[in-house]
BAVEXVEX-764456 format. One line per 3 residues: number of its first residue (from 1); their letters; for each residue x, y, z of C-alpha. Coordinates in nm, 3 decimals. Each point is the difference from the previous one (the first is absolute). Example, Ala and Ser with C-alpha at 12.3 -4.5 7.8 and 13.67 -1.06 7.14 Angstrom:
2
1> AS> 1.230:-0.450:0.780; 0.137:0.344:-0.066
***
This chain:
305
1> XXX> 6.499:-13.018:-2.741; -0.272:-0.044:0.321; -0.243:0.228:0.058
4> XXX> -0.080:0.246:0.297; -0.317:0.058:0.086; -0.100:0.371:0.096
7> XXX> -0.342:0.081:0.125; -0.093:0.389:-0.063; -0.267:0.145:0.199
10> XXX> -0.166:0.341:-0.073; -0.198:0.206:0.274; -0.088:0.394:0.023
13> XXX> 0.063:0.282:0.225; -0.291:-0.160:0.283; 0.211:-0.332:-0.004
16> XXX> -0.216:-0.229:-0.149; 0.026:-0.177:-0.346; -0.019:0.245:-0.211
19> XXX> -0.385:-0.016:-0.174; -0.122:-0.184:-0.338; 0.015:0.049:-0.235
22> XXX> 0.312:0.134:-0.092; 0.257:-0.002:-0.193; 0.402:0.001:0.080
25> XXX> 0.285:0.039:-0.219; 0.296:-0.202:0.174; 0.365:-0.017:-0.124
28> XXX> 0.258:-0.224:0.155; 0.393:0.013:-0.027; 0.256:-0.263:0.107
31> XXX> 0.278:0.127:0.199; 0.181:0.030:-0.362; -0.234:0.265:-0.104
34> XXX> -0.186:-0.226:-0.228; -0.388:0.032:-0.032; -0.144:-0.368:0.071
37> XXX> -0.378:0.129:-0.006; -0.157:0.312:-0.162; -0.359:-0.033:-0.004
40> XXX> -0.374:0.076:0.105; -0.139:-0.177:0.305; -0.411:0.028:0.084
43> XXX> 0.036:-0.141:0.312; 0.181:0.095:0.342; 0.149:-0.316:0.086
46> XXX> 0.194:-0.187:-0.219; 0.340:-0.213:0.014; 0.255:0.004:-0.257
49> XXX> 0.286:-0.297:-0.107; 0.293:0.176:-0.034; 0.352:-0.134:-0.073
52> XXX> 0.211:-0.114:0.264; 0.359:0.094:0.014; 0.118:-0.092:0.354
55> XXX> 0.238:0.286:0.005; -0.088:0.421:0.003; -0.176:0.004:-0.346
58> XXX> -0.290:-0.156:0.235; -0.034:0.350:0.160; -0.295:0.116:-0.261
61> XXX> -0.176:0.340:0.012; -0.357:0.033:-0.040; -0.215:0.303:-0.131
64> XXX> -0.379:0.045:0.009; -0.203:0.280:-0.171; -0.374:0.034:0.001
67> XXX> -0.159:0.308:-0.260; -0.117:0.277:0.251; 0.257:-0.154:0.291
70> XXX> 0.330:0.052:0.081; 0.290:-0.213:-0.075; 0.112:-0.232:0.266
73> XXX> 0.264:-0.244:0.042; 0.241:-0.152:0.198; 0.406:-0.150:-0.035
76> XXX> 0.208:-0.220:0.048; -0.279:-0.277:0.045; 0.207:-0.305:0.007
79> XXX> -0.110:-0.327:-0.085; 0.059:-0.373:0.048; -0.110:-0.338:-0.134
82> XXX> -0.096:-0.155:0.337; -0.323:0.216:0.095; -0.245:0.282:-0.195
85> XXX> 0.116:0.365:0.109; -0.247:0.230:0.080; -0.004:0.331:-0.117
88> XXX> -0.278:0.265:0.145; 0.001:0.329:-0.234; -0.228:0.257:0.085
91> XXX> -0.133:0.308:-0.245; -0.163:0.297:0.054; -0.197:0.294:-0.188
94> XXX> 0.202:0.241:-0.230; -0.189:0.243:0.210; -0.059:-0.177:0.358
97> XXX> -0.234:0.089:0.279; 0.023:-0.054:0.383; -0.253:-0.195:0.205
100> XXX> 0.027:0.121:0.386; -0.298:-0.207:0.071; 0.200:-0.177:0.302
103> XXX> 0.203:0.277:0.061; -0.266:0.206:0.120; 0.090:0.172:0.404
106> XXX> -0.117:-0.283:0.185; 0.216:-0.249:-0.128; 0.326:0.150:-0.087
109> XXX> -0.023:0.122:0.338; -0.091:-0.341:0.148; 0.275:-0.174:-0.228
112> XXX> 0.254:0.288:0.093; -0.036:0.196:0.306; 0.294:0.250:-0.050
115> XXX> -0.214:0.193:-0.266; -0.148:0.090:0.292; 0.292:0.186:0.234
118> XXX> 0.111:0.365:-0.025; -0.367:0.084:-0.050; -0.202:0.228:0.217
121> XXX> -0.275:-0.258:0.042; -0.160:-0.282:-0.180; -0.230:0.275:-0.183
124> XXX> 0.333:0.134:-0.118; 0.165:-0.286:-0.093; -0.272:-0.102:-0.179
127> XXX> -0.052:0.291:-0.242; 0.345:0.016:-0.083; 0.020:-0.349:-0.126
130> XXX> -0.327:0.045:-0.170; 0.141:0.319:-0.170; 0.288:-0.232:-0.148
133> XXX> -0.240:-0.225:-0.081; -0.230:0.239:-0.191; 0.244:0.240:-0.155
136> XXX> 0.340:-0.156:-0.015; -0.089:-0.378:-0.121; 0.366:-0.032:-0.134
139> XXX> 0.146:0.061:0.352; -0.212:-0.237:0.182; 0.083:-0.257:-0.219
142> XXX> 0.327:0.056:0.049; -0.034:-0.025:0.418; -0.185:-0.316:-0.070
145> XXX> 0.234:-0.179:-0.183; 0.275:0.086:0.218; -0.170:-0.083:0.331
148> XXX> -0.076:-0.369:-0.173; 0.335:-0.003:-0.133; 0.174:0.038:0.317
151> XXX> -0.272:-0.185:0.192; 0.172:-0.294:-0.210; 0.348:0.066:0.071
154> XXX> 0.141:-0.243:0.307; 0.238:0.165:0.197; 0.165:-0.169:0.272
157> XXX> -0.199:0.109:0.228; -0.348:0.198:-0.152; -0.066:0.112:-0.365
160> XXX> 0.145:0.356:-0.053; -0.391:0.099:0.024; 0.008:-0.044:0.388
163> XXX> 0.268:0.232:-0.003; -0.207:0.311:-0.112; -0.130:0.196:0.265
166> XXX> -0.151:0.256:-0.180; -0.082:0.116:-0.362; 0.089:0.340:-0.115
169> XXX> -0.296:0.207:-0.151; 0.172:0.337:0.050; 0.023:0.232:-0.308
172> XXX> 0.211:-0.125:-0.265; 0.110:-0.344:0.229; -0.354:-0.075:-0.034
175> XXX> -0.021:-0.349:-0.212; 0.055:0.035:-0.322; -0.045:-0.255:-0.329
178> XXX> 0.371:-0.141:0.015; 0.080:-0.001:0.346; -0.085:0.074:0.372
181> XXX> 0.128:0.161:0.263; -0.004:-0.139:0.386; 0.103:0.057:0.376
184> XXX> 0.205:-0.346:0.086; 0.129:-0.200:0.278; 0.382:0.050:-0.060
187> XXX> 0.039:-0.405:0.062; -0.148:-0.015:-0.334; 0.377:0.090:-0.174
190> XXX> 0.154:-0.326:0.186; -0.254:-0.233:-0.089; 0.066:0.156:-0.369
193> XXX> 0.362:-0.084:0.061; -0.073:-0.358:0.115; -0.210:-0.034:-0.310
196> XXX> 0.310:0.071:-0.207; 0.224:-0.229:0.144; -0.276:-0.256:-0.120
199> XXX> 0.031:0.155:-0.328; -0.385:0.164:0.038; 0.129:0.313:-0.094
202> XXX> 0.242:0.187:-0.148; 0.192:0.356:0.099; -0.082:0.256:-0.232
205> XXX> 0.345:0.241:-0.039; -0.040:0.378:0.107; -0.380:-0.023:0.027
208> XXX> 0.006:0.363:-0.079; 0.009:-0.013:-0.337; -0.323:-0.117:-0.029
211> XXX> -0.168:0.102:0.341; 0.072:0.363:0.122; 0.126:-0.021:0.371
214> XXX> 0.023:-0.341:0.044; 0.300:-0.176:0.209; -0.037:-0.385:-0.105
217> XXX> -0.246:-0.222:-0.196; -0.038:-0.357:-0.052; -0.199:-0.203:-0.318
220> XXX> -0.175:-0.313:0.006; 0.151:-0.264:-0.233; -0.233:-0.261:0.025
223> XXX> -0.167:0.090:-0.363; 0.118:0.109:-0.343; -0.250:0.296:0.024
226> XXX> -0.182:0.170:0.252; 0.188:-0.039:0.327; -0.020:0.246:0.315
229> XXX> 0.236:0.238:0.044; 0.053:0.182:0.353; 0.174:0.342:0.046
232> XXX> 0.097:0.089:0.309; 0.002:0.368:0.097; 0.185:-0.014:0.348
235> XXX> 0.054:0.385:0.064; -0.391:0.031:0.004; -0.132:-0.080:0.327
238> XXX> -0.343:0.001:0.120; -0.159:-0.093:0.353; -0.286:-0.268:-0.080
241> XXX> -0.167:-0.063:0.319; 0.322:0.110:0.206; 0.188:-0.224:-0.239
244> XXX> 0.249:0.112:-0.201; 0.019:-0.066:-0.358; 0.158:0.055:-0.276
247> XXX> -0.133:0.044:-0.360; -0.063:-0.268:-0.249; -0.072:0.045:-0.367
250> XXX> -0.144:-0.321:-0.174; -0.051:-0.073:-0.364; 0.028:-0.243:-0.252
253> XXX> 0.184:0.007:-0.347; -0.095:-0.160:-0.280; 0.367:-0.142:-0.034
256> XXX> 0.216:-0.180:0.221; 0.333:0.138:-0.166; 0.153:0.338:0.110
259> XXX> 0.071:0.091:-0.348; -0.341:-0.158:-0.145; -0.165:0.263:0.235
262> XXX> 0.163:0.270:-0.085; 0.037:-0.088:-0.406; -0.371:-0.117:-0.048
265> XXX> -0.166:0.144:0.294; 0.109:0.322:0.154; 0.155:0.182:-0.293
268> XXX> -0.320:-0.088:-0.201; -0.232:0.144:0.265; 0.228:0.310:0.058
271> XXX> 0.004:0.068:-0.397; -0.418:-0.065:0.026; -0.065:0.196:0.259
274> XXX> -0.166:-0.353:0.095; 0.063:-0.228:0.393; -0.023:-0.389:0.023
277> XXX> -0.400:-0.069:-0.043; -0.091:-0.190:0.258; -0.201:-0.270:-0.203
280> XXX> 0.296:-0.101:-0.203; 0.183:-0.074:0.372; -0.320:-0.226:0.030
283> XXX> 0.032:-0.199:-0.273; 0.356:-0.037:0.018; -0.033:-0.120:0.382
286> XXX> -0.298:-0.236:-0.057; 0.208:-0.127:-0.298; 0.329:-0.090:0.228
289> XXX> -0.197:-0.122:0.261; -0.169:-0.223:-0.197; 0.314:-0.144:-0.147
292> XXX> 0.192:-0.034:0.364; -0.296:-0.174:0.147; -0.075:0.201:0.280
295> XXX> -0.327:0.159:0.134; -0.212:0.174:-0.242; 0.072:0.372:-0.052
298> XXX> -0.319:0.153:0.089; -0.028:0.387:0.109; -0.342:0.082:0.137
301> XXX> -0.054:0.126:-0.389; -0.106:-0.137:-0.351; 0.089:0.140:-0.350
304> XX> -0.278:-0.016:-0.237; -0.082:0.194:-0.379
***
C-alpha cells in the first residue's frame, strides 16, 4: 500500500510555533475510523507516512492535546500520495488570557475607523472602546474577530465590513462576546444574495428562531467551522450620516450545520447559562484558514496562559 505523507504543525494562541519544549499527544484516524497513530510527539513539526487508499478512507482526522492546553483538532484532512499535506493545529490554555497589546485606541481606530462614528467626539469614542477593552475583554474579542472575519470575506463588490456604517454601543445592543450589533448600508443584503448564488453562503430558515426580530440571514460556507453569519434586521432603521440603514447582527458559530448549532452549540449554552467564547471562534477560524490557504486570520489580539 503507498504512503501519504502528512506534515503536522503545532503553534499557540500568539500564532507562532508553539514553544519547546513540549510535549503533544496526537491521534490519527483514517476515514474508516481506524487509529493509524496514537502517540507522544516532543516536537512541533513533524510529518507522518500514513496509508494511502485513493478513495474516502484517505479523509483522516487528527487530534492534538497538550497537559494544561486545550484539545484541538481538525477533520476531514484528506490526503494524497503525490505531495505532503500540511496541517496547522493551534492550542491554547485551559484557562486563556487576552493580549490587547495592538489593540490598544490608536490602532483599532487607525485599522477601523467606524469604531469611531455615533460618538460625541474622539474623547468619547475613545473611552468607550477603552471601557470594552478594560472591563468587557470577552466582547472585544468578539468585535475583533468579526471585523477580521468579514474584512476577509470578498463580496462582489467590497467585504461586508465596508458595509457597516456604524457600530451599536447602546444599552443591551452594545457588543457583546458572541455577536455584534451594527447600522448598515442596505446594499449589503444583495451583495449577500450574490454571494449565495456563488454558493458563499447559505439562507438560514425563519432566522427567528435563533435571532429575536430578525427578517433574513445568510451563513458563510466556505469552512467546516467558524463561518460568519449575518442577520438582517430590516424593520430597524437608523439615519447614519443622513443615510439610512438598516440593522446588522454579525457572529460566528462554531458549526457550519443548522442542526450542529443548535444540537452542540445553542442548546448547550442555553442549558449552561454559557454564550460562544470568543477564543474558541479564534481557533476554529485560524484553523480553517489555515487549511483553505487563504490570508492569515489575525484579529488585532493574541491568546496567551
Amino acid at each position: 500500500m503507498p504512503d501519504s505523507k502528512l506534515e503536522l504543525r503545532i503553534f499557540d494562541g500568539t500564532r507562532q510555533p508553539f514553544p519547546l519544549p513540549a510535549k503533544f499527544l496526537v491521534t490519527i484516524l483514517d476515514g474508516n475510523q481506524k487509529q493509524r497513530y496514537r502517540d507522544y510527539i516532543e516536537t512541533n513539526d513533524v510529518t507522518f507516512d500514513l496509508p494511502f487508499f485513493n478513495n474516502w478512507v484517505d479523509h483522516y482526522t487528527v487530534v492534538v492535546f497538550a497537559d494544561g492546553f486545550k484539545q484541538a483538532g481538525f477533520t476531514p484532512v484528506k490526503l494524497t500520495d503525490q505531495f505532503t499535506t500540511v496541517l496547522d493545529i493551534m492550542l491554547i490554555p485551559n484557562d486563556p488570557g487576552f493580549s490587547f497589546v495592538n489593540a490598544r485606541w490608536a490602532q483599532a481606530s487607525d485599522e477601523y475607523p467606524v469604531l469611531a462614528k455615533g460618538a460625541d467626539n474622539a474623547a468619547a469614542a475613545e473611552a468607550r472602546y477603552e471601557n470594552l477593552l478594560d472591563q468587557h475583554e470577552k466582547s472585544l474579542a468578539c468585535l475583533l474577530n468579526l471585523f477580521e472575519a468579514m474584512s476577509q470575506i470578498q463580496l462582489q463588490k467590497g467585504s461586508p465590513l465596508d458595509y457597516i456604517k456604524q457600530v451599536r454601543w447602546d444599552g443591551d445592543w452594545a457588543p457583546r462576546q458572541d455577536r455584534l450589533f451594527a447600522w448598515c448600508d442596505p446594499a449589503l443584503i444583495n451583495q449577500v444574495r450574490i454571494a449565495t448564488a456563488a454558493h458563499m453562503f447559505a439562507p438560514e430558515i425563519d432566522p427567528k428562531f435563533f435571532h429575536g426580530g430578525a427578517t433574513s440571514s445568510w451563513k458563510q460556507v466556505q469552512f467546516g467551522e467558524a463561518n460568519v453569519q449575518l442577520t438582517f434586521h430590516e424593520n430597524d432603521h437608523f439615519k447614519v450620516d443622513d443615510f439610512d440603514c438598516i440593522m446588522v447582527e454579525p457572529d460566528i458559530d462554531y458549526y457550519k450545520d443548522l442542526g450542529a448549532h443548535g444540537l452542540l452549540e445553542v442548546i448547550p449554552n442555553a442549558i449552561t447559562n454559557s454564550l460562544t467564547e470568543p477564543t474558541e471562534v479564534y481557533v476554529l477560524r485560524w484553523i480553517a484558514g489555515r487549511r483553505a490557504g487563504i490570508p492569515e486570520f489575525a484579529p488585532l489580539y493574541t491568546i496567551t496562559s
